[in-house]
N, C-alpha and C positions, 0 to 999 in steps of 0.2 A: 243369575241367569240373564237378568234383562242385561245386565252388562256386556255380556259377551254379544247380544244380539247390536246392543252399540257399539263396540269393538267391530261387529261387522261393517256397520254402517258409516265408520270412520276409513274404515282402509277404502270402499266405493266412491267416497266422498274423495278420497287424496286424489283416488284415480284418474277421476275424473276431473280434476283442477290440471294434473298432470302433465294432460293431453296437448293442449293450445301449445304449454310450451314446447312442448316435443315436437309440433309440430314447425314451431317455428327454428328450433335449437337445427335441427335437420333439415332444414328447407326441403320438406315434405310436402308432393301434391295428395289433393283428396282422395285417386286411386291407393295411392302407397299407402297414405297412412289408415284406409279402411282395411288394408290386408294386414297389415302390420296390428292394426288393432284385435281384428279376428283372430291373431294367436292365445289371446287372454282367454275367451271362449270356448278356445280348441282345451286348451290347457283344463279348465274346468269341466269340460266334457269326456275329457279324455279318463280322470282322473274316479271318474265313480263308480265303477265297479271296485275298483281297489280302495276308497274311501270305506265302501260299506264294509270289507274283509280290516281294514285297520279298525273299522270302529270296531267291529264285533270281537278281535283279538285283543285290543290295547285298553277298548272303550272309551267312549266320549269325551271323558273329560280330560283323560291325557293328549289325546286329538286334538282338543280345543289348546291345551295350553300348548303345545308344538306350533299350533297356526296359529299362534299369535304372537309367538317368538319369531320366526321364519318372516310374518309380514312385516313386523320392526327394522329386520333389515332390509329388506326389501324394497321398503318406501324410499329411505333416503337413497339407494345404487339406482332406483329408478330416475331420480333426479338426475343425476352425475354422470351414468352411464357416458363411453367416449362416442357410442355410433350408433345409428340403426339399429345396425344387426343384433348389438350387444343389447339393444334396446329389445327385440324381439324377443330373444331368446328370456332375459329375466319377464316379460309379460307372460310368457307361456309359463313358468314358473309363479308366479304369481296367481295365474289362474288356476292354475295345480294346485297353490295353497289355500285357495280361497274356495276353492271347489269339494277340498277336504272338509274346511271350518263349518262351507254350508252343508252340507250331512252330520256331520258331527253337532252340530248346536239344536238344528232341527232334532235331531235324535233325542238330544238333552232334554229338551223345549218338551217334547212329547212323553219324556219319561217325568218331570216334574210334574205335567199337567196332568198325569194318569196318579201321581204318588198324594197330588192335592187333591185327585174326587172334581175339581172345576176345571173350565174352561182359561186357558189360558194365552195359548198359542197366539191370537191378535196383538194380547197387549206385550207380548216378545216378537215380535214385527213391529210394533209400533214403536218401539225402543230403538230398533233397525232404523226406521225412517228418519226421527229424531235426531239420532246422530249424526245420519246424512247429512241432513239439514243443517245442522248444527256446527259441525264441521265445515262444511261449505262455507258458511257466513263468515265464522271466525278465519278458514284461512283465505278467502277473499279480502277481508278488513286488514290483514297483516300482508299482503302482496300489496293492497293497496297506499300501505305507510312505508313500502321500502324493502321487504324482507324477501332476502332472496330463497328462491325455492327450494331448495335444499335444507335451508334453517326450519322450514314451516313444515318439511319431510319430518324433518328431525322433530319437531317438536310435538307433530301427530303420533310417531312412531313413541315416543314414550307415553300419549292418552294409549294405543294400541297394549304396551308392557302394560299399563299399570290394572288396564282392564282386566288383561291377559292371568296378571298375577289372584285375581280372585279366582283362578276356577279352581281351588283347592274346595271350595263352598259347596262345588257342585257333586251332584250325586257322581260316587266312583262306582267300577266297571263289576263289582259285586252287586251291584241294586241294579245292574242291566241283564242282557241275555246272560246262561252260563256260556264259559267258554268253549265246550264242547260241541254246542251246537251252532257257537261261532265259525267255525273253520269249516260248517258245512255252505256249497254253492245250493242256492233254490230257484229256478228259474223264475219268473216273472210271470203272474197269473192276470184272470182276467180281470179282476178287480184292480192290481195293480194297472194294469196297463191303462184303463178308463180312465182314473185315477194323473195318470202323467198326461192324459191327450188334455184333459183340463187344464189341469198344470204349464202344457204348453200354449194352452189359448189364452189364459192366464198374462202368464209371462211375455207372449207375443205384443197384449194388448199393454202392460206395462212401457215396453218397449217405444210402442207407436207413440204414447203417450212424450214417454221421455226425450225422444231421437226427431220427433218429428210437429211435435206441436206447434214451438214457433217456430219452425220454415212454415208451415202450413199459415198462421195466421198473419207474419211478415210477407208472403206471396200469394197468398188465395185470397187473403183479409186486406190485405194493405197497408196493414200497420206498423209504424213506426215500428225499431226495432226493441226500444226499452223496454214497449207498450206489448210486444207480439212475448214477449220471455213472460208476462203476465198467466200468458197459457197454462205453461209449463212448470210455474210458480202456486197456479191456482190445482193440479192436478196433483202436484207434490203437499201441500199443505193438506187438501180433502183427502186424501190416500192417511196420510199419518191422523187426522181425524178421525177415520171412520174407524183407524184400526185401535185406537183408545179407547173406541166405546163398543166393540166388535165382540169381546167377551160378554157381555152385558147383555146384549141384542140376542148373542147365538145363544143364549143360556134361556131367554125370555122367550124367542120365536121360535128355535131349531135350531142345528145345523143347518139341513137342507133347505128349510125356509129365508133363510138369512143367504144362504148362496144364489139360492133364485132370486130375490129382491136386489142382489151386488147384480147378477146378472143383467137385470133391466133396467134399473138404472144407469148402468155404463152403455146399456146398447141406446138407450135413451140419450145420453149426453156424445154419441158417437154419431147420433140425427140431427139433434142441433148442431153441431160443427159443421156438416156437411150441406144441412137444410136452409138453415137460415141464413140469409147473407149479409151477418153484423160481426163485426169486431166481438160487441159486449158478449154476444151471444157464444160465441166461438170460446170465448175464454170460460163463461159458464158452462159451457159443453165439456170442456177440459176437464174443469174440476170436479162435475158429475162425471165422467166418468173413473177420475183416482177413485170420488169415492166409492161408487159400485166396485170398482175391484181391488181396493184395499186390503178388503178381509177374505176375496176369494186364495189366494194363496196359504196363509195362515190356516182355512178350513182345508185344502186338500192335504197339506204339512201333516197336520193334527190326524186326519181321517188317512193319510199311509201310514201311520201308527199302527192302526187298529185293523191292514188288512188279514183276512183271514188266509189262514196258511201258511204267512211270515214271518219273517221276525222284522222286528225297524229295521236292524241295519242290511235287511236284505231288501225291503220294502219301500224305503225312504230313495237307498241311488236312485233304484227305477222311476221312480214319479219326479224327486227332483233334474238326470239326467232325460230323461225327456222336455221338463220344463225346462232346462239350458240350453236344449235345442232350438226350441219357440225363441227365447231371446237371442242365438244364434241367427236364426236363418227368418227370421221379422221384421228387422231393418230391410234383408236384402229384398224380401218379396216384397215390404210396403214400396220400396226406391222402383222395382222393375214396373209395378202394378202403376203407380205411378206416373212413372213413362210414359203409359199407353194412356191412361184413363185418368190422371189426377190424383192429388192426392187423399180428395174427399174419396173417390173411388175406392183408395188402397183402404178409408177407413171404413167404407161400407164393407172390404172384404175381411177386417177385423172384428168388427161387430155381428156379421153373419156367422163365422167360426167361434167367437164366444156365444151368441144364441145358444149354439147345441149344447153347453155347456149344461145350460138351463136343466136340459131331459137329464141329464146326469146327477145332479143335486142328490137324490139319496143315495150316492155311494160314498157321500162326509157323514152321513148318519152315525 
């Protein structure tokens, strides 16, 4: 299971190496290549209502191994692509695939951790982060000695297969719902729906984190540029921290209690960035805030499990497809928020939208 979660965390990681060239391969301005980008998002948003009808028909772990074939090719036609457009159109595919794998693994994730009696779900996100990580450096270090992009496509896309090839391990579609009650539609209740507005304050603040940390400390801060990516290095490292000890914590304190304490802490490290006016501090601010909201996703994953009335694969798109939306439409409001008022501004209005999050905490219960 933790493989597949690092299997996730390898295709985001490619993605995002991807980009630069892309943009330079196309001589792409920032407007373009931000619309062009937002196809991947569309793509994964699009794609979850009918994720959750495949998981429930096919079940998860045929799901998982399909999206991890599909991304193997994927990676390298991204590289080579001849245009744009052609460029656009496999992003939105991608995001389709990637949109499926994230329902489908969650699903999995939440069915292992109900079959083991413990808490589990952080330390499979943390596996996710990991990878990321891990992936990034390794294919930075081989761009960096020469390797053109494509080779280092290629050579993520078979870590992608070889992960992909262990989901025979994982629970099959007999140890999930039956299939009967798969092909029924359930609309979306009130739990669920609580459930996903988190999910997208969540993922919102992920976002800010990722997208905008070092502009903020490179132009707000003044900092050299090596020195501003420190942010965004410190907010990725504490995120993959918190969520390695995240089972431990929510087994010892609560669900709920562990969600309120991500909670304030992150609004806490969203004050220092904005309050204090130091480099050092801003970057410390970063990375309390990965770590407050490391393990808030992981709990709400785990707690759409468990809503009542549903089943996962009905339960899971809605909470995750609202959290797509957050990292959809979170860049665009931190950039417009921005505009007017700063970018400490856009992050006091992240930190004010996760606050509420706080009063929500026992619906991870």
């Amino acid at each position: 299971m933790r493989l597949v979660f690092g299997m996730a965390g390898i295709g985001i990681a490619v993605w995002a190496i991807v980009i630069p060239f892309t943009k330079i391969r196309f001589h792409l301005d920032d407007p373009t290549l931000g619309l062009i980008l937002l196809a991947g998002g569309l793509g994964g948003v699009s794609v979850m209502p009918l994720a959750g009808l495949a998981v429930g028909r096919l079940g998860s772990r045929a799901c998982i191994a399909a999206s991890g074939v599909v991304m193997a090719l994927l990676l390298p036609a991204l590289a080579v692509v001849p245009s744009a457009t052609g460029f656009t159109l496999l992003l939105f595919l991608y995001g389709v695939n990637f949109g499926l794998l994230d329902i489908a693994m969650n699903a999995q994730g939440a069915r292992v951790e109900e079959m083991s009696g413990r808490l589990q779900m952080s330390g499979f996100h943390a596996c996710y982060s990991i990878g990321t990580l891990a992936v990034a450096l390794a294919d930075s270090l081989l761009i960096k000695l020469g390797a053109p992009l494509f080779l280092v496509c290629v050579a993520d896309a078979a870590a992608v297969l070889l992960c992909a090839s262990q989901s025979f391990r994982l629970v099959p579609r007999s140890g999930e719902a039956p299939p009967a009650a798969s092909r029924q539609f359930t609309w979306p209740n009130r739990h669920a729906l609580i459930l996903g507005l988190c999910c997208f304050a969540a993922f919102m603040t992920e976002g800010a984190g990722t997208d905008w940390s070092t502009i903020y400390l490179r132009f707000s801060r003044h900092l050299d540029l090596q020195t501003a990516t420190l942010g965004y290095a410190a907010f990725a490292v504490a995120m993959s921290l918190a969520r390695l000890t995240g089972d431990r914590l929510a087994m010892r304190l609560g669900q709920p209690a562990l969600m309120r304490l991500g909670v304030a802490l992150a609004v806490a490290g969203f004050l220092m960035v904005v309050c204090l006016p130091s480099g050092l501090a801003g970057i410390l601010g970063f990375g309390l805030v990965g770590f407050g909201t490391g393990n808030l996703a992981p709990l709400i994953f785990s707690a759409a499990a468990r809503v009542p009335g549903m089943r996962t694969h009905h339960s899971m798109p809605v909470v995750v497809g609202i959290g797509y939306a957050g990292f959809l439409t979170g860049p665009v409001m931190n950039g417009l928020v921005a505009g007017r008022f700063g970018l400490g501004g856009a992050f006091l209005v992240d930190a004010g939208l996760l606050a509420l999050t706080f009063f929500a905490a026992r619906r991870v219960a």
